[in-house]
PALUMGU-886372 format. One record per residue (C-alpha): residue number from 0; residue in three letters; x, y, z. Coordinates in Angstrom, 2 decimals. Example, Ala and Ser with C-alpha at 12.3 -4.5 7.8 and 13.67 -1.06 7.14 Angstrom:
<atoms>
<0 'Ala' <12.30 -4.50 7.80>>
<1 'Ser' <13.67 -1.06 7.14>>
</atoms>
This chain:
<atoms>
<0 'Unk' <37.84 25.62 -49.05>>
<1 'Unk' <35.71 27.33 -51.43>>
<2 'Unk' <32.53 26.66 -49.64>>
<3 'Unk' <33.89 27.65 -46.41>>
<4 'Unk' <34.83 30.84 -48.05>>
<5 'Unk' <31.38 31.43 -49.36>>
<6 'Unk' <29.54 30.72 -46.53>>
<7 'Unk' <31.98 33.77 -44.62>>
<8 'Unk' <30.94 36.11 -47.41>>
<9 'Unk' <27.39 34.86 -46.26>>
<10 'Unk' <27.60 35.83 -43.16>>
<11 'Unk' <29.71 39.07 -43.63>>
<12 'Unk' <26.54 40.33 -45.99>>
<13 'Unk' <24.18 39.32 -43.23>>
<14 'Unk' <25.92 41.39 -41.01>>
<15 'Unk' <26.26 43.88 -42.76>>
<16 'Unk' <22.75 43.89 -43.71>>
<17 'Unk' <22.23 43.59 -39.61>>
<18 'Unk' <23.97 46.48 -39.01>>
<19 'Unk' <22.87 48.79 -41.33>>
<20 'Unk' <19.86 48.12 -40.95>>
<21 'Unk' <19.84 48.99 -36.94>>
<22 'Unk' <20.34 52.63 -35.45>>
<23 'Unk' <23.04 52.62 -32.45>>
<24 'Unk' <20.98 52.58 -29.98>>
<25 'Unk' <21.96 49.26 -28.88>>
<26 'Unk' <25.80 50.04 -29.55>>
<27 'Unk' <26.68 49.45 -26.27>>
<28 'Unk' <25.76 45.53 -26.28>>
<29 'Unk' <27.10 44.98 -29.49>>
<30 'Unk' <30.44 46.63 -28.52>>
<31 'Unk' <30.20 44.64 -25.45>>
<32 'Unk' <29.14 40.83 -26.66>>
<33 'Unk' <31.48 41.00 -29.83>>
<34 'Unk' <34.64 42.41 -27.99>>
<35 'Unk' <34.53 39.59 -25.27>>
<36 'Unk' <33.84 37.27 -28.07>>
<37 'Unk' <37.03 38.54 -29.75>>
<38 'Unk' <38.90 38.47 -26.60>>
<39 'Unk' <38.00 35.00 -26.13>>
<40 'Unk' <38.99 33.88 -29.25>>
<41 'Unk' <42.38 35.54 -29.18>>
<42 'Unk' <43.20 34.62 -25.74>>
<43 'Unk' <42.99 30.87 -26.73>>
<44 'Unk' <45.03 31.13 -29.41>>
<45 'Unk' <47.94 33.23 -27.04>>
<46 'Unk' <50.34 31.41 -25.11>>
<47 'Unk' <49.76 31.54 -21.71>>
<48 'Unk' <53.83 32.80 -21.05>>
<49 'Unk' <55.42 34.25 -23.73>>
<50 'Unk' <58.90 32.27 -24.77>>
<51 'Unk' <62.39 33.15 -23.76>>
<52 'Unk' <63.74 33.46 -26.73>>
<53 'Unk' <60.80 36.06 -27.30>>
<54 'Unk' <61.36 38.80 -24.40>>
<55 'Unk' <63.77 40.76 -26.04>>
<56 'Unk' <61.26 41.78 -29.21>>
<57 'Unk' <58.25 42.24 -26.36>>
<58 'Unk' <60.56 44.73 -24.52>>
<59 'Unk' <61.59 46.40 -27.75>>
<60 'Unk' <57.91 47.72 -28.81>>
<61 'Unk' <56.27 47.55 -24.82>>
<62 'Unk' <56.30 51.15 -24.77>>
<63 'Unk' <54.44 52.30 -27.77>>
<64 'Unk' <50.59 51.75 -25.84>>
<65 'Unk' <51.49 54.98 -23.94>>
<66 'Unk' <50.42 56.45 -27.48>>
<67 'Unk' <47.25 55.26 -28.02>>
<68 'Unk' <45.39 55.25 -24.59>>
<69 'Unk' <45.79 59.05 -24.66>>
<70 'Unk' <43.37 58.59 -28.08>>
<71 'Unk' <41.26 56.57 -26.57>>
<72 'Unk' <40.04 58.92 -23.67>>
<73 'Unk' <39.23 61.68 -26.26>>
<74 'Unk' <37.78 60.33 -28.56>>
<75 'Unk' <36.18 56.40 -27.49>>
<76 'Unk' <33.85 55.65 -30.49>>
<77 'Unk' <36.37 57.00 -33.30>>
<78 'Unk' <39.30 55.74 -31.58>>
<79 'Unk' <37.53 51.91 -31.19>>
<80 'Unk' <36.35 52.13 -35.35>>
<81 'Unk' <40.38 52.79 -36.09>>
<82 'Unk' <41.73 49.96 -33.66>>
<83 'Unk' <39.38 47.55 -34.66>>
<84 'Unk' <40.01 48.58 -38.75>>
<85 'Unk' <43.74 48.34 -37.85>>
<86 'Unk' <43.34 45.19 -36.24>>
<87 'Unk' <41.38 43.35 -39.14>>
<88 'Unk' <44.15 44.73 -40.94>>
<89 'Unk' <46.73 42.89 -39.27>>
<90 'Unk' <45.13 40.01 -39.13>>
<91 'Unk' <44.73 40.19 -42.93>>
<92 'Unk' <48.57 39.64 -43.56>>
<93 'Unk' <50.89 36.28 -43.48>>
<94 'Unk' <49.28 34.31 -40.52>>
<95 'Unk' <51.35 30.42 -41.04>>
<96 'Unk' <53.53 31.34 -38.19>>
<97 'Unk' <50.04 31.64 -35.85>>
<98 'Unk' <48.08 28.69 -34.16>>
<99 'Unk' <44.80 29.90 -35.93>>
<100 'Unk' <42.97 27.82 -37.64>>
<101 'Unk' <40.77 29.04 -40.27>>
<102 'Unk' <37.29 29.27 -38.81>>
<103 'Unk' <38.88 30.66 -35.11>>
<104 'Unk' <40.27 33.14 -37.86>>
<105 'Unk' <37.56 33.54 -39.91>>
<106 'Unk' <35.10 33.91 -37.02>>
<107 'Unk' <37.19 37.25 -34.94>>
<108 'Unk' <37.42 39.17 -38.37>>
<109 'Unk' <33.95 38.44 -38.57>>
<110 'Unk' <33.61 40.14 -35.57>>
<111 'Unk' <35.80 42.75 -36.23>>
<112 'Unk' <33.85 43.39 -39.74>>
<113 'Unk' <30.51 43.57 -37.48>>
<114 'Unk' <32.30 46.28 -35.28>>
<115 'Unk' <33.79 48.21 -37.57>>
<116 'Unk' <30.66 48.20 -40.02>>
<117 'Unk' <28.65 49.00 -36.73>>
<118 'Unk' <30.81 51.82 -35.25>>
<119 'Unk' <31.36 52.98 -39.15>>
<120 'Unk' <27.51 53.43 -38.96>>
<121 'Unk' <27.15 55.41 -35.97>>
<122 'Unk' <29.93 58.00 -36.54>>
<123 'Unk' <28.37 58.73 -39.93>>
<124 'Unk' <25.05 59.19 -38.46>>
<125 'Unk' <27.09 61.79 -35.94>>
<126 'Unk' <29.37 63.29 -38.22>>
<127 'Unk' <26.83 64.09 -41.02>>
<128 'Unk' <26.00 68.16 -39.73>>
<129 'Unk' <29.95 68.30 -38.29>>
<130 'Unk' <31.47 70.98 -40.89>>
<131 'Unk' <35.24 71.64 -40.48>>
<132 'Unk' <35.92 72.66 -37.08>>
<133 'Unk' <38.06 71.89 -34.19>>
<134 'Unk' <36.17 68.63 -33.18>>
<135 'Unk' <36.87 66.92 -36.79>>
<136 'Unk' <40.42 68.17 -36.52>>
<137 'Unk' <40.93 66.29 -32.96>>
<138 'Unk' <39.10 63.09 -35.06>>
<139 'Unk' <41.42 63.01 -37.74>>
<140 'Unk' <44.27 63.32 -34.65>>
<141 'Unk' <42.37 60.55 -32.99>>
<142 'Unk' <42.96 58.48 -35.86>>
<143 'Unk' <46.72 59.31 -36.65>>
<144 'Unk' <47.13 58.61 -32.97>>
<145 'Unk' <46.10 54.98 -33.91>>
<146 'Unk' <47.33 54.25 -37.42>>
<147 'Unk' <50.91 55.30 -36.03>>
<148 'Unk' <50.47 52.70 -33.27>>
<149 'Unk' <49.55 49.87 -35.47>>
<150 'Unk' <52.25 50.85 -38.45>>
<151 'Unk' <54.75 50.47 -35.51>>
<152 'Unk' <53.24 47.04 -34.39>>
<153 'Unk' <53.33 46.57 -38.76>>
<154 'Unk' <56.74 47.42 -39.14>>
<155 'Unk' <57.29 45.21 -36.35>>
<156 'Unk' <56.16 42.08 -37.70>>
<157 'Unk' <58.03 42.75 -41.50>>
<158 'Unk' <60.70 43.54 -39.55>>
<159 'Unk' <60.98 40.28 -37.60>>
<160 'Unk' <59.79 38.65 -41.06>>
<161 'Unk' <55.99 37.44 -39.49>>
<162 'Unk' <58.21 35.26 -36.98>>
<163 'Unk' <56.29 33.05 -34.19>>
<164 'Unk' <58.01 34.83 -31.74>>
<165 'Unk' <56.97 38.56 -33.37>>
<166 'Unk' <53.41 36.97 -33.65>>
<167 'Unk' <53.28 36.31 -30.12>>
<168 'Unk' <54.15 39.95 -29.50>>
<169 'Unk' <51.77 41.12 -31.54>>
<170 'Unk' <49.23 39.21 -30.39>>
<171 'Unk' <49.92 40.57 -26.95>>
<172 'Unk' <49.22 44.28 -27.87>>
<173 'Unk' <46.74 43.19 -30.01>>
<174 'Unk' <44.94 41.54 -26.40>>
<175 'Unk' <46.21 45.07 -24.57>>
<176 'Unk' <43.85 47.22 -27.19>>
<177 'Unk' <40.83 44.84 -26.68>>
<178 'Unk' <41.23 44.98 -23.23>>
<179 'Unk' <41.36 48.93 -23.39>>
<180 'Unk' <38.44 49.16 -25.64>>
<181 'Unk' <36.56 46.74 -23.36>>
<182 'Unk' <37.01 49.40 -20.85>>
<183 'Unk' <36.16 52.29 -22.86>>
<184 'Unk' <32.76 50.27 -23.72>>
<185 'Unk' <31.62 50.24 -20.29>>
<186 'Unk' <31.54 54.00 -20.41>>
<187 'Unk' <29.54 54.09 -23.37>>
<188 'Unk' <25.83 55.07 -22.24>>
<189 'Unk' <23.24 52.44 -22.54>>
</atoms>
């Protein structure tokens, strides 16, 4: 267990060291490769039809997207960094109710480490001359926008006690947000 954990630390500093080390002009691909990867990953570890028994908590928080596609038209590359942060996050918490195993797991938060560390990059790069103004006040928006999303998706799984059936749910808006940002990516210029 221990060396497993290591050798993830390992790779999370080679990463990073990738990352930081590289300007965004390549952002695109990145975005692209690692997001697919991601999507990959979760799909196999989502049931293909989501149980009976499960419906009723999918209906109660189906609406709550609406929020967070308007975000993601405004502002793509700071709305992506905040889903994918928010993501890792809640991927962080009480998993034994999940099918992951431990290297599926620990391989899409290494992916979301390498996108968030990657995006991180590139908005500081962009953001360094932006004073206060207007733009950094729709940001900060941006990102409430998000963080409200995923503290309802949050409260969610407490709620339902980190159930299979709420993990299932999750996991489903979790898929919707990848697929979004999979779209958004293909806008990104190359």
């Amino acid at each position: 267990m221990t060396a497993k954990i290591c050798r993830h630390i390992c790779v999370l500093i080679l990463l990073f060291s990738e990352v930081s080390s590289q300007s965004c002009d390549n952002l695109r691909i990145l975005l692209s490769s690692t997001n697919k990867n991601n999507l990959g990953l979760l799909n196999s570890k989502m049931r293909t039809n989501l149980p009976p028994q499960c419906l009723s908590d999918f209906i109660a928080i189906q609406g709550i997207l609406k929020e967070i596609q308007i975000s993601l038209r405004k502002n793509s590359v700071v709305a992506m960094h905040e889903i994918f942060q928010q993501i890792m996050y809640i991927f962080n918490q009480n998993l034994r109710e999940t099918a992951w195993d431990e290297n599926s797991m620990a391989e899409f938060q290494t992916g979301l480490h390498q996108l968030i560390q990657r995006l991180g990059t590139c908005l500081s790069a962009e953001m360094e001359n932006d004073f206060p103004s207007p733009r950094a006040q729709n940001i900060q928006l941006t990102r409430l926008r998000v963080k409200r999303y995923f503290q309802r998706i949050d409260n969610f799984l407490k709620e339902k006690q980190h159930s299979l059936c709420a993990w299932e749910v999750v996991q489903m808006h979790v898929n919707q947000c990848l697929l979004l940002v999979d779209q958004l990516i293909n806008r990104i210029p190359n």
